[in-house]
matplotlib code that plots the C-alpha trace (Angstrom):
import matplotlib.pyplot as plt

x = [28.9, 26.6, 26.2, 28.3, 27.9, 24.7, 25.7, 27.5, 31.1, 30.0, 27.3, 29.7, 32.2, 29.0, 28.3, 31.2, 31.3, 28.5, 29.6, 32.7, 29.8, 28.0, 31.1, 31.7, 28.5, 27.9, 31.0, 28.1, 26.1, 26.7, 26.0, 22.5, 19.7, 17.3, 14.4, 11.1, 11.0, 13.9, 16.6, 20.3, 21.4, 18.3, 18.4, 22.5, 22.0, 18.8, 17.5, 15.1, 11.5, 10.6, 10.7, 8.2, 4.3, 5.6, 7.6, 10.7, 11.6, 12.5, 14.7, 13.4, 12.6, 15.3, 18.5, 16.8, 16.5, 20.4, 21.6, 22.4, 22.2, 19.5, 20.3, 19.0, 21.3, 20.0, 21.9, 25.0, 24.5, 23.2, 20.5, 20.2, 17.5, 16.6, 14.6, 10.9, 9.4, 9.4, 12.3, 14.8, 13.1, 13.6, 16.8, 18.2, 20.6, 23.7, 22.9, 23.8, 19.9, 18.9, 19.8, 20.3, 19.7, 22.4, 25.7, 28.6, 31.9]
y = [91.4, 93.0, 96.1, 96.3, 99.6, 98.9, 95.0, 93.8, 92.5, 89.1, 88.8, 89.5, 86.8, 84.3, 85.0, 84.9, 81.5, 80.3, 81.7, 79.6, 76.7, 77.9, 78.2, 74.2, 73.4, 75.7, 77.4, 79.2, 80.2, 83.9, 84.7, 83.4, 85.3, 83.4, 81.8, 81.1, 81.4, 79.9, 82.4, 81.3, 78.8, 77.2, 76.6, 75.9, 73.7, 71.8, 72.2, 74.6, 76.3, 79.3, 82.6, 82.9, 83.3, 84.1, 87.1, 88.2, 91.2, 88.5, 86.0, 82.1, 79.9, 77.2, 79.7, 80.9, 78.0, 77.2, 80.7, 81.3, 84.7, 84.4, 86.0, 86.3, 86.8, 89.4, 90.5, 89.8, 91.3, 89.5, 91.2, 89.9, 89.4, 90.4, 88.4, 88.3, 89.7, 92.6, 91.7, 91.7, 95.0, 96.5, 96.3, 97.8, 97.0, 97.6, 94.8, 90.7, 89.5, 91.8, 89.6, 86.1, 84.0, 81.8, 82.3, 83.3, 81.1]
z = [-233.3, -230.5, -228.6, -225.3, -224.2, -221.3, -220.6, -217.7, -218.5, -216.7, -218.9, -222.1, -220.6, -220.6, -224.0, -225.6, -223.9, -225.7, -228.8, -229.0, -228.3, -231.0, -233.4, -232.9, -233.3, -236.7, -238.1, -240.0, -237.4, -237.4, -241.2, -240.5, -239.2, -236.5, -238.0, -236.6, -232.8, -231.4, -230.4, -231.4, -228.2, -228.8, -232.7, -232.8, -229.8, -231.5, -227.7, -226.1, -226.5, -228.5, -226.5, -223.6, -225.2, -228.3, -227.1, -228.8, -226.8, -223.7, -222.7, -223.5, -221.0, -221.5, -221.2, -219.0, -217.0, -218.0, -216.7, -220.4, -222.3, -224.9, -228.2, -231.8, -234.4, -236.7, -239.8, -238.3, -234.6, -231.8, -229.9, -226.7, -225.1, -221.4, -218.7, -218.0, -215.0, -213.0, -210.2, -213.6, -214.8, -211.8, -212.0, -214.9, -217.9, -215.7, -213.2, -214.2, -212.7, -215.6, -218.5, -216.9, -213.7, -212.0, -210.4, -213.0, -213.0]

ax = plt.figure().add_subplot(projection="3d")
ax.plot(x, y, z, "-o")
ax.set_aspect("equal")
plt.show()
């Protein structure tokens, strides 16, 4: 489960994409919290880096990269995680650029 309430519908769409990715991958996956420093994508996917210089309260640098939302699943809710930097700040929760980079299918 996560909070909807400030996230752009595009970005929901994407992450319920990778959700159904994750559920293939780990039928499990949500009734586990994150461990260490890998957000979800990156520790389902067995690929990526830990979140940017050991920050957890923004997006990793490999979904980043992939135009993924980053995530952590925490006692059953995913927080996710917005991007670094102040051109994603700057815009707000309401806008896409805020949470993830790329062009949305």
């Amino acid at each position: 489960m996560f909070t909807t309430s400030l996230v752009p519908v595009p970005v929901l769409a994407r992450l319920r994409t990778q959700i159904q990715d994750w559920d293939a991958a780990d039928s499990n996956w949500e009734s586990r919290n994150s461990r260490g420093r890998k957000c979800t994508d990156a520790r389902i996917t067995h690929r990526g880096s830990a979140w940017y210089d050991g920050d957890d309260k923004h997006a990793c640098k490999t979904c980043t990269e992939a135009g993924h939302v980053c995530g952590v699943a925490r006692g059953g809710r995913i927080e996710i995680l917005p991007l670094r930097g102040e051109a994603a700040q700057a815009l707000g929760s309401l806008e896409v650029g805020y949470w993830m980079l790329g062009t949305l299918a």
